[in-house]
C-alpha positions in Angstrom: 57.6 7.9 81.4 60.1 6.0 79.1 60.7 5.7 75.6 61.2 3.0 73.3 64.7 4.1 71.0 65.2 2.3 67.6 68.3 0.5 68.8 66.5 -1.9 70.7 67.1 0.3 74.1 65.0 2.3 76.7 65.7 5.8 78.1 63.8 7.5 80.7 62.5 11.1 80.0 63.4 11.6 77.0 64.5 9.9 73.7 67.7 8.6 72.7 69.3 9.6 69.0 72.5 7.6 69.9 72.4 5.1 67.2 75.6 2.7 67.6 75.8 1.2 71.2 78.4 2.4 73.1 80.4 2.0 76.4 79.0 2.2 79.8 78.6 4.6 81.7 77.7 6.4 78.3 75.2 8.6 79.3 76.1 9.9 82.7 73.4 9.6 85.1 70.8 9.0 82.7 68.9 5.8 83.3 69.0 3.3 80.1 67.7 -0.6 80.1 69.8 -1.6 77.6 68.9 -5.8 77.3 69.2 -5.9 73.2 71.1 -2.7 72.0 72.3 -3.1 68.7 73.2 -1.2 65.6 69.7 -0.3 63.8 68.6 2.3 62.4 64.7 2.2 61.4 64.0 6.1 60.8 63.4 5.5 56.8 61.9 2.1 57.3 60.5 -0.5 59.7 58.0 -0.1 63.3 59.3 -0.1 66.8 56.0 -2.1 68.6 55.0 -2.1 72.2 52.0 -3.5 74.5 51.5 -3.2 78.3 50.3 -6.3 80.0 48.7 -6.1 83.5 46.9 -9.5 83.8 46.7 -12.7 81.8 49.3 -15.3 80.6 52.1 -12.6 80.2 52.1 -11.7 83.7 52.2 -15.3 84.9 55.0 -16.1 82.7 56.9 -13.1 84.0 56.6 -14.5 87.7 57.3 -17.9 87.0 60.5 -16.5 85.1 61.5 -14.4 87.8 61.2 -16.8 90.6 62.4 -19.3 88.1 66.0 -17.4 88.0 66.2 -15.4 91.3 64.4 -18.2 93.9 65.4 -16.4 97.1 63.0 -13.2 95.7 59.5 -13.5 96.5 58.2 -11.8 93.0 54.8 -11.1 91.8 54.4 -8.9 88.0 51.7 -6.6 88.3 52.9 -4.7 84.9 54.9 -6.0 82.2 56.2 -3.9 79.2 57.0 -6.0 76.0 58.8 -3.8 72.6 59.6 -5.6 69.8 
């Protein structure tokens, strides 16, 4: 399980109320895909959006990308988690 924070970041387990981005290693051995941390704050105002993709264009997209970028990898998706 994983959760979506409001800075743009993902922690595993359990939330994150860190709300400016910080240094690494900030949280110790907690796990954190952080690809668009920034400063926001959207507790009074605004929606944090997810979908799960596991076939379609999405998933094609996210092979071609990935093979695209890393050539020697031999990479199929079979998930792909998109927040916005």
């Amino acid at each position: 399980m994983f959760q979506v924070n409001n800075n743009g970041h993902l922690t595993f387990n359990q939330p994150s109320s860190v709300s400016i981005p910080t240094s690494f290693p900030s949280y110790g051995s907690r796990d954190i895909i952080a690809g668009l941390w920034t400063f926001l704050d959207n507790r009074e105002r605004g929606v944090v959006s997810y979908n799960q993709y596991i076939s379609g264009n999405v998933l094609t997209q996210a092979t071609q990308d990935i093979n695209t970028y890393f050539p020697n990898l031999n990479f199929t998706a079979s998930w792909v988690f998109v927040a916005t």
